[in-house]
Every structure is written in structure tokens, then in C-alpha cells.
C-alpha positions in Angstrom: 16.1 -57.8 36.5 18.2 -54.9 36.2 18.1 -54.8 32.8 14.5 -54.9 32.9 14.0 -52.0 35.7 15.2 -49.4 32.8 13.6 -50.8 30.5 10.7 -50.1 32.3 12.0 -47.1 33.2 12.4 -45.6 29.8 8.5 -46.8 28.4 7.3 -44.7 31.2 9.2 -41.6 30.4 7.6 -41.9 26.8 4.3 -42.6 28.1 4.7 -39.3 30.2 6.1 -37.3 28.1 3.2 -38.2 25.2 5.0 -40.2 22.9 4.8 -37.5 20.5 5.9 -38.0 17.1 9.1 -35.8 16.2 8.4 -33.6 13.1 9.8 -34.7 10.5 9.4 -31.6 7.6 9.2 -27.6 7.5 5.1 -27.8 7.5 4.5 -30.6 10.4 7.0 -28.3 12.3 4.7 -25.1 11.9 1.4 -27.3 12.0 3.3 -28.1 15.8 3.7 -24.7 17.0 0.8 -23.5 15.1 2.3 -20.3 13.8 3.8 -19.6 10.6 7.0 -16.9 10.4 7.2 -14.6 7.9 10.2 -12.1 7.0 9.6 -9.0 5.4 11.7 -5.4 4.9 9.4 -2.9 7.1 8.0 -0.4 5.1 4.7 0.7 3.4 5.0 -1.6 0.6 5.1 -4.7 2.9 4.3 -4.2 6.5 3.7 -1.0 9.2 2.7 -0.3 12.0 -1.1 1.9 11.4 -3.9 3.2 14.1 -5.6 0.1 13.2 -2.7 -2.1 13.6 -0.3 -4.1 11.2 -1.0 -3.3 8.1 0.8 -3.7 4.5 0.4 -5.6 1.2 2.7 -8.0 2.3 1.5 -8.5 5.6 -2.6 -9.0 4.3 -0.8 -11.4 1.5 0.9 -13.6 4.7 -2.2 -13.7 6.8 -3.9 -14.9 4.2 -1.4 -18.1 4.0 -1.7 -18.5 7.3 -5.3 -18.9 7.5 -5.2 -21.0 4.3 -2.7 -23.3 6.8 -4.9 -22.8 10.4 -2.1 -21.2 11.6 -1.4 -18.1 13.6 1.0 -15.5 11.4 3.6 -14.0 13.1 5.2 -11.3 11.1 9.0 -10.4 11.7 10.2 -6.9 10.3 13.9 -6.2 9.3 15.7 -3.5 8.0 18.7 -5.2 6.3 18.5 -7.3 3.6 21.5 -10.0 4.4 20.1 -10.4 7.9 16.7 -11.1 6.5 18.6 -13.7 4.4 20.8 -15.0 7.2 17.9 -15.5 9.7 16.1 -17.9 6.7 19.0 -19.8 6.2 19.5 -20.1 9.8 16.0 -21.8 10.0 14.5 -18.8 12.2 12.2 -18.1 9.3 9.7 -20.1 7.5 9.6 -17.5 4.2 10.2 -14.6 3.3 7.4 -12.1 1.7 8.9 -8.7 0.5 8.3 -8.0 -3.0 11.4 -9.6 -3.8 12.3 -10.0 -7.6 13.0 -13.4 -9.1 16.8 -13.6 -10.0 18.5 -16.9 -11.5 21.4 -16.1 -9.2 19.8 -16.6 -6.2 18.5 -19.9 -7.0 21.5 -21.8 -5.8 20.3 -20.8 -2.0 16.5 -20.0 -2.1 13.3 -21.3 -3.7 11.0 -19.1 -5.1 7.5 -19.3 -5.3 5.0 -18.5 -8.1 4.9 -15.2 -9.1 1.7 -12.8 -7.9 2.9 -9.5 -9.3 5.3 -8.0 -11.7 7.8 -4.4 -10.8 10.5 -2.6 -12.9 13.9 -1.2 -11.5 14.4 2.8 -11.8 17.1 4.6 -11.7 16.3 7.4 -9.7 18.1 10.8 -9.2 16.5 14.5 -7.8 14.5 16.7 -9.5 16.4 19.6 -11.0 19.7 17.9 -12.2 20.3 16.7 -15.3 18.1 13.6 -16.1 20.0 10.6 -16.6 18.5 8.7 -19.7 21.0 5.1 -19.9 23.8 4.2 -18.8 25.9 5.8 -20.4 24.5 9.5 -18.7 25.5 8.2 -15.4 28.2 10.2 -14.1 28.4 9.1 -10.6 28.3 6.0 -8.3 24.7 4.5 -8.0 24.2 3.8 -4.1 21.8 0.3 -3.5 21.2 -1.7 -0.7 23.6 -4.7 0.1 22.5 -8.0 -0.7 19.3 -6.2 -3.0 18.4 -7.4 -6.8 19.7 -4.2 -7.6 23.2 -5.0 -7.2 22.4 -8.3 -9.1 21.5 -6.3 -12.0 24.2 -3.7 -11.8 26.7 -7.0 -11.7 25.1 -7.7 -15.1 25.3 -4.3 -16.1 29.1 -4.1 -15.9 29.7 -6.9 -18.3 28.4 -4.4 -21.5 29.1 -0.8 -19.3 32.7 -1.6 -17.5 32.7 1.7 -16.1 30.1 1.4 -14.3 30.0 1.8 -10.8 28.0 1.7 -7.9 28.4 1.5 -3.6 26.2 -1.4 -1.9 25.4 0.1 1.7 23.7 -2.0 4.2 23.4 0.5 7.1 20.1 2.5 5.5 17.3 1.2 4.4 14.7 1.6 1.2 13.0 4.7 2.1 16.1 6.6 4.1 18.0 6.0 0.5 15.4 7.8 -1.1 15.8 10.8 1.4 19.4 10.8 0.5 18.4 11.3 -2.6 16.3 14.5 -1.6 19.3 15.5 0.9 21.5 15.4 -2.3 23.6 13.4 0.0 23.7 10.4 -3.0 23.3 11.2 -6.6 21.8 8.0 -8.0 19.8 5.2 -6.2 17.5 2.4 -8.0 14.0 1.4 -6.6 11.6 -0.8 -7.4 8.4 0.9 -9.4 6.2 0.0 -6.2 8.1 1.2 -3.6 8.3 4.3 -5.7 4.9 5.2 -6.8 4.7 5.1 -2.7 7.4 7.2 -1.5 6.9 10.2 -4.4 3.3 11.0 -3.1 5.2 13.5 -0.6 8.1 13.6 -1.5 7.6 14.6 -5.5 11.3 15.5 -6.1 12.3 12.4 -6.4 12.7 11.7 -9.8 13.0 9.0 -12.5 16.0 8.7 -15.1 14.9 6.0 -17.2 13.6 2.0 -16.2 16.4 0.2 -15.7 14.1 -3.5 -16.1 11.1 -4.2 -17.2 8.4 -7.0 -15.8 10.5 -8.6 -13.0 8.5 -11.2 -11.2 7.8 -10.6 -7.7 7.7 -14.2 -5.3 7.8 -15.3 -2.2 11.7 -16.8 -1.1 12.1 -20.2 0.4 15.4 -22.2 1.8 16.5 -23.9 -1.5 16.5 -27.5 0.6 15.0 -30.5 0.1 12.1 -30.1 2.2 9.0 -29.6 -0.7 6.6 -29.3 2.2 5.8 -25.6 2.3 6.8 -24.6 -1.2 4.3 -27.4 -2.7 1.2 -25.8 -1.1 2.0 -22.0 -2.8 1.1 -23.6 -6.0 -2.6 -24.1 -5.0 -2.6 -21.1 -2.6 -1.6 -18.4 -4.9 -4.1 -20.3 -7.6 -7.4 -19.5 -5.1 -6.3 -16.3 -4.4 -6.7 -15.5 -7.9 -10.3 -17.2 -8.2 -11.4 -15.1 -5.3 -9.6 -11.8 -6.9 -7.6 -11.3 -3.4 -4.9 -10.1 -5.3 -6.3 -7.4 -7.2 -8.4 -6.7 -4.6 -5.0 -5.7 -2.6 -3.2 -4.6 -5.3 -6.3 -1.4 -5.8 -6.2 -1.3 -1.6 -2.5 -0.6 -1.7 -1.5 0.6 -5.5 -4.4 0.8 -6.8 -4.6 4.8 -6.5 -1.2 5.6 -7.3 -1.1 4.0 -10.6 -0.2 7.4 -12.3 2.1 10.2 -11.0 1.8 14.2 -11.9 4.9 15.9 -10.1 3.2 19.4 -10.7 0.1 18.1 -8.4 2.1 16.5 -6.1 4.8 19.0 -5.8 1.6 21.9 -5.0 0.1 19.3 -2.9 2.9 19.2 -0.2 3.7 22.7 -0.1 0.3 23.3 0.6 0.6 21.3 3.3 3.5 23.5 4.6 2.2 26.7 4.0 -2.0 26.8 4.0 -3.2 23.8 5.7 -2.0 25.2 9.1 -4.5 27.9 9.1 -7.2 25.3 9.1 -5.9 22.7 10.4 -7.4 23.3 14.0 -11.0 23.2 12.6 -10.2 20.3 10.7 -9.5 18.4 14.0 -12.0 20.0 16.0 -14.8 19.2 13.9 -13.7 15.5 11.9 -14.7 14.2 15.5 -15.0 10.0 14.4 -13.3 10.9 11.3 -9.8 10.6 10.6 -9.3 14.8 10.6 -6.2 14.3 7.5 -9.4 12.5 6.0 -11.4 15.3 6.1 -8.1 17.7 5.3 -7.6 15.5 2.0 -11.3 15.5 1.0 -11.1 19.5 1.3 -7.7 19.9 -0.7 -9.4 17.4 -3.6 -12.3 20.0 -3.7 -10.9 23.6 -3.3 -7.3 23.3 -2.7 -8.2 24.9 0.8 -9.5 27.8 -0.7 -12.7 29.1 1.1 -13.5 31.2 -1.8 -13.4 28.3 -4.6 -16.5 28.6 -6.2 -17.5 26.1 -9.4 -19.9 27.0 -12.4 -22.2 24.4 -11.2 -22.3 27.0 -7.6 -21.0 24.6 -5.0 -19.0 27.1 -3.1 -16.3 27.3 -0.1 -13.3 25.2 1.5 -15.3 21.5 1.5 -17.2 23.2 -1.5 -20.9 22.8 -0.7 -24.1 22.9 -2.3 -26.9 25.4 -1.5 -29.0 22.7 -0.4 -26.6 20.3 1.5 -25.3 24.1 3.1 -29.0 23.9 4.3 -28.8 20.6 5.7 -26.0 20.9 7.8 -26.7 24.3 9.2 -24.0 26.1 7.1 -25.2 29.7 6.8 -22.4 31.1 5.0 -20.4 28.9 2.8 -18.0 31.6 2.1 -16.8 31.3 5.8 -14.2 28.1 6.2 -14.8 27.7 10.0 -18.6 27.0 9.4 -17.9 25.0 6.1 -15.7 22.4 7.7 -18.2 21.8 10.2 -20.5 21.5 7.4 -18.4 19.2 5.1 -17.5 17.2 7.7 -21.2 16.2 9.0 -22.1 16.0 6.0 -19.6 13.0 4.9 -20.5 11.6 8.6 -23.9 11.6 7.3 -23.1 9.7 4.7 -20.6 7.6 6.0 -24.0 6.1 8.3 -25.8 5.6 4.8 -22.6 3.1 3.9 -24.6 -0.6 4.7 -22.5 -1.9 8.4 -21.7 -4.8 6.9 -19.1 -3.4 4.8 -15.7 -2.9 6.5 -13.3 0.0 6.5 -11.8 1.7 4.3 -14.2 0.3 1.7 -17.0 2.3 3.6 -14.8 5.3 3.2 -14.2 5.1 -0.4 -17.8 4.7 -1.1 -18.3 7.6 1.4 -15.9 9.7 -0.6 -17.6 8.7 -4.1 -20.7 9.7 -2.8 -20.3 13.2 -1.8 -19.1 13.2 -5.3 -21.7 11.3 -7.5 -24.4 10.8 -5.2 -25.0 8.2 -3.2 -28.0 7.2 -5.8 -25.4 6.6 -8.2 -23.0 4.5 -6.2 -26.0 2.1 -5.1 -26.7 2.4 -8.8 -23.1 0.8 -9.6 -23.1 -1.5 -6.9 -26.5 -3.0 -8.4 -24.6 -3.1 -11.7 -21.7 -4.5 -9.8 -23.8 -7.3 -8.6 -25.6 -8.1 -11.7 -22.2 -8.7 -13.5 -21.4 -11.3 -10.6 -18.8 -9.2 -8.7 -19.0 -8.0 -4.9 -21.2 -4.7 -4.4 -19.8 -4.3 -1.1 -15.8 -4.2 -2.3 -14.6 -0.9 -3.2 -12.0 -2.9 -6.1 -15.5 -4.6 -7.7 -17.3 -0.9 -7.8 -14.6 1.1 -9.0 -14.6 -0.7 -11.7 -18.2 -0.7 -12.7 -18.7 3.6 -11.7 -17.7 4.4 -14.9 -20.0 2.1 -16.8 -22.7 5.0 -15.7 -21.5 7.2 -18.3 -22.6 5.1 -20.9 -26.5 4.5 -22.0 -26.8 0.8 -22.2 -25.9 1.2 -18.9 -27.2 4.2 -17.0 -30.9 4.1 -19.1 -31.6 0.7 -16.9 -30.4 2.7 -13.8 -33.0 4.3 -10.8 -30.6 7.7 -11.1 -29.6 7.3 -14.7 -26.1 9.3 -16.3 -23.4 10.3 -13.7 -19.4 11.0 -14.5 -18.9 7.9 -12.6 -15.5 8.4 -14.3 -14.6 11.5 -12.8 -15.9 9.9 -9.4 -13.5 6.9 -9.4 -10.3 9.6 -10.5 -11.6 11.8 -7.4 -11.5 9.4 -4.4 -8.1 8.2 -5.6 -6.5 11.8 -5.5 -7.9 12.0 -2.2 -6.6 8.8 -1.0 -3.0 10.3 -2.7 -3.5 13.4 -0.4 -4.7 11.5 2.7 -1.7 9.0 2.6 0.5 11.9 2.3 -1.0 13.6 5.0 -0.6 10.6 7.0 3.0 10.3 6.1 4.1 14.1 7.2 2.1 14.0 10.2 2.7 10.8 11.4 6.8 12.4 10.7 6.3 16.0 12.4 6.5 17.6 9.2 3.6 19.4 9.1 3.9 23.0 10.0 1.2 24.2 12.7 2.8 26.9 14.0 0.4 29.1 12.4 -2.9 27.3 12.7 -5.9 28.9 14.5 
């Protein structure tokens, strides 16, 4: 009877507590808790905090897998690389998403995914020293981050250069190393080409020696275990993502304007910002009013490099570089005067901003915004109805960007309502002024712009 009394005993504290089933793998265990976590190296490659919220390539990329698994994502930054590492094999992590490079070395302790995008090392040194061009030029210790590719590859290195040397650091991360490179407090650093092409729109005297590799494969990094839960459902993931063009369509959101570098423009570009923008940089506020005023700053620099006396042989004239009659439009009496041509500029791009259809999101409604006090918004329905006819999305920036150009061409433009426009020269415009608005973005958002002497 005794016996029996805990026996009864113990079927009702499984009744009560639900008899639930104890997970037994990696993906019943996230299904459970309903949230997937995801490590990543903070940074504007991967994941930041924006106005809007989290943002990132990285960060879009994992919320995308964690709707594909109905599961909430919850995205955990680092800035070290080993304790990334340490907190995956510790089981605190489900995967980690960084824009990490593929390396046979690493294979004894993680699994990597399929590959979604390719990068190249640099070797990077500053602007105004001697340009390192192999190896064999390097004349000082290359400084890396602990635990990085990089020092995989410099371990390789060594076995044809012996000499070679470099100091793994684990106290700074990505972006400060490229500052020490600025600072001259480090001579040589390597990053990866996408963290690059990011960090040298404002700060342009960072410079590349010569590539260091070529096509390394970027994946995301599982626990090399015996658990084939999680990693068997990248195959198919990664597979719709490229059906459904997610992955160019984020790779033109976050890269796709950056793809080529001119350190003469970018070098003018942030002293500008130093010395002119300040003496307009009041108006530029007072008058964005729902628009992003570094927006409206950007859009300005792309058109007169804030000069209110740039004038154009077509006659657009001023600081946002206005027409006679959209002058007319907004009220703009003299175009010559920068205070009343930002006003103007700036309700005139909110006019058109209200033309963009509601149903397409930001920033997509910007960029269309920004190719249309270009081109003409004729011109950009026209290449959105092109873009449509050719099966693509007329409502995604990526799909249209693409198709702008075709409007130069008379098979194309002849079948058109507003016929030839440099749909070219449109597509090469809003990216420069994407180039100068993430910059401004960056020095702002950092103190480094200079308003001492604005209005």
C-alpha cells in the first residue's frame, strides 16, 4: 500500500506538471521557447542600432530564418570574436551570422552552412605612406582581431613568408582597428572587402595595399555536433531566398551603392562636411521637417556640392539646384538665395515623396523619390512598367534600378509614355547620395560634424 501511495504520488506530479515531452534536438528546443538566438559582431555590416530600430544585413538575413521557423529572433551583439565563439560552444547560441569566412581549420569545432555571399581580405594601411603591394613590402607587424580568419590566413602566410609577422588583439574591435589605422596608431590591419567598402565612405584615408584573398565564402557557423536539426533546414532556406531574390535584394539595400570607391570624391565629400555644410546646416533642419534633414543635406551635396551659385547648362540653378518652373511651384523667388532654395528643394522632394504609391515601404520610397527629382517621376513609373513587364517587382528599388537604364535604349524607351531618359545617370545619382547620406549619418550620429559656424 505504501508502495502504491508513491506511485500514485508520482503519476500525479506528471499529470500536473503536463507530461511534456523533453526536447530531444537543437530545433525542438527553439520550437519550445519559440525564439531562435543569433550571434553576430555589432557593426554596420551585420547589426545596429538605427532611428527605425535594429537594422543590418545580418540581422534582415536572421529574421528572415526565424520567420521561415515561426519563431521569434532574438539577436545578440558582441564585440569579441572568441567570446562570440565561447558563448556557441557553451550552447547559449543557436548560430552565429556575421559574415564569417569559411576556413577548413575551423571545421573540427563548427559547421558551416551554405554559402550566400563571397568577400576578399585586404591589407589595409593609410593614405600617404608607402603602398604596400605583397608581402614582401610589409615592413611592420599587421594588427588583426583574435580568434578572426585573418589570423588563419596570416598562419598560412608564414609557411612561404617566415618573416612575417603580425599582433592578434582582442580588446578593439573591426571598426576601432580601422581608426587605428587613421590615428597611425597601427601601420597594417586586414579587413574584409565589405566591411571596407563601408567604413571608407567617411573615412577615405583608409587605404588598400593589395587583396590578400580572393572569393572567400561567407556562411552561417554552427556547433560541429551531432545534432543535424538546424543545420539541415539552411539547405532549403538559403535555396528560397534565392528564388524570391532576398539576397540581392539586401545585398543592393546594404552594398549595393558602394560597389565602387573614388577617394578624391570621398576625401572632398567629408571635408565638406567639416568646413561648408555648417553654414547651411540650420536651414537644412529647419525646413527637411518629415524628412531625414542629412537626407535632404546629401540630396544638396549630390547636386551643387552646397554651392548656391551652381548653375548647369541645362539652367537649373542654386544649392538644391532648381528648375525655373519647379522654382515656381514651390514658391522659390530667387534660386540664387540658399535659404529660400532649401525650403524649395526640400518641398519639392516631399512633394514627390507623396507621389511614391503607400504601399511601398521605406527606404524604397526614398530611392524612387530621389530618382525622380532626377529623371522624372514619368520616367521612373515608365521603368517600373518595364520592370513589371519583365516579371520583376515595380515596387522594389533592387528590381527598378535595374531596369532605369534600359530607358536609354530605343527598343525600350520608343514603347514608353515619356520615352528617352539617362536612366543611367539616374541609377549612378541616388547611389552617391545614399554614399553621402550614410556618411552624414555616420559623423553625426559620432559628433563629428562641425556646427559651430552654422546660421
Amino acid at each position: 500500500m505504501h508502495a502504491f501511495k508513491w506511485l500514485l504520488a508520482i503519476v500525479m506530479f506528471v499529470i500536473l506538471c503536463g507530461c511534456e515531452k523533453t526536447p530531444k534536438n537543437q530545433l525542438e528546443l527553439i520550437k519550445q521557447k519559440q525564439v531562435i538566438r543569433v550571434g553576430t559582431l555589432a557593426g554596420p555590416g551585420n547589426y545596429f542600432q538605427a532611428r527605425n530600430g535594429e537594422q543590418g544585413y545580418e540581422y534582415e538575413l536572421s529574421a528572415e530564418f526565424a520567420d521561415f521557423l515561426g519563431v521569434r529572433l532574438q539577436m545578440v551583439p558582441f564585440f569579441s570574436l572568441p567570446e562570440m565563439f565561447a558563448r556557441l560552444n557553451k550552447g547559449d547560441l543557436d548560430l552565429i551570422a556575421s559574415g564569417l569566412s569559411y576556413h577548413p581549420d575551423r571545421t573540427e569545432l563548427y559547421r558551416f552552412g551554405p554559402s550566400y555571399r563571397s568577400i576578399s581580405q585586404k591589407l589595409v594601411y593609410k593614405q600617404g605612406r608607402t603602398r604596400p603591394r605583397s608581402i614582401e613590402d610589409i615592413d611592420k607587424p599587421i594588427t588583426v582581431l583574435a580568434g578572426s580568419s585573418h589570423v588563419l590566413t596570416l598562419q598560412a602566410l608564414r609557411q612561404q613568408h617566415p618573416s612575417l609577422d603580425w599582433l592578434a588583439i582582442s580588446d578593439m574591435d573591426e571598426e576601432e582597428l580601422l581608426l587605428a589605422i587613421i590615428d597611425e596608431q597601427i601601420d597594417y590591419t586586414i579587413a574584409d572587402s565589405h566591411t571596407l567598402a563601408l567604413f571608407r565612405r567617411y573615412h577615405p584615408t583608409v587605404s588598400i595595399g593589395f587583396s590578400i584573398t580572393r572569393g572567400d565564402p561567407i556562411s552561417w557557423v554552427l556547433r560541429n555536433d551531432n545534432d543535424d536539426s538546424l543545420y539541415a533546414l539552411l539547405l532549403p532556406f538559403f535555396a528560397q531566398l534565392n528564388k524570391t531574390d532576398v539576397l540581392y535584394t539586401l545585398e543592393e539595400k546594404y552594398y549595393g551603392h558602394i560597389s565602387s570607391f573614388n577617394y578624391v570624391n570621398a576625401l572632398a565629400f567629408v571635408e565638406a562636411a567639416h568646413e561648408v555644410l555648417p553654414t547651411y546646416q540650420a536651414w537644412f533642419k529647419k525646413y527637411a521637417k518629415n524628412i531625414d534633414w542629412r537626407l535632404l543635406a546629401a540630396l544638396s551635396y549630390q547636386e551643387s556640392m552646397w554651392d548656391p551659385r551652381a548653375k548647369s547648362p541645362t539652367g537649373v540653378r542654386g544649392i538644391m539646384m532648381l528648375t525655373q518652373p519647379t522654382a515656381k511651384q514651390v514658391g522659390v523667388t530667387n534660386r540664387l538665395e540658399p535659404e529660400q532654395n532649401i525650403r524649395g528643394g526640400a518641398d519639392y522632394l516631399a512633394k514627390l515623396l507623396k507621389r511614391i504609391p503607400k504601399r511601398i515601404a521605406y527606404p524604397d520610397r526614398t530611392w524612387f523619390a530621389l530618382a525622380s527629382y532626377n529623371v522624372g517621376w514619368g520616367h521612373v513609373k515608365d521603368a517600373r512598367i518595364i520592370t513589371q513587364q519583365q516579371g520583376a517587382d515595380p515596387d522594389s528599388w533592387a528590381d527598378v534600378k535595374k531596369r532605369l537604364p534600359l530607358l536609354i535604349k530605343k527598343r525600350y524607351y520608343r514603347k514608353t509614355k515619356y520615352g528617352y531618359a539617362r536612366g543611367d545617370v539616374a541609377v549612378q545619382y541616388v547611389d552617391n547620395i545614399r554614399r553621402y547620406y550614410d556618411a552624414l549619418v555616420w559623423l553625426d550620429e559620432n559628433n563629428a560634424l562641425d556646427v559651430t559656424s552654422g546660421k
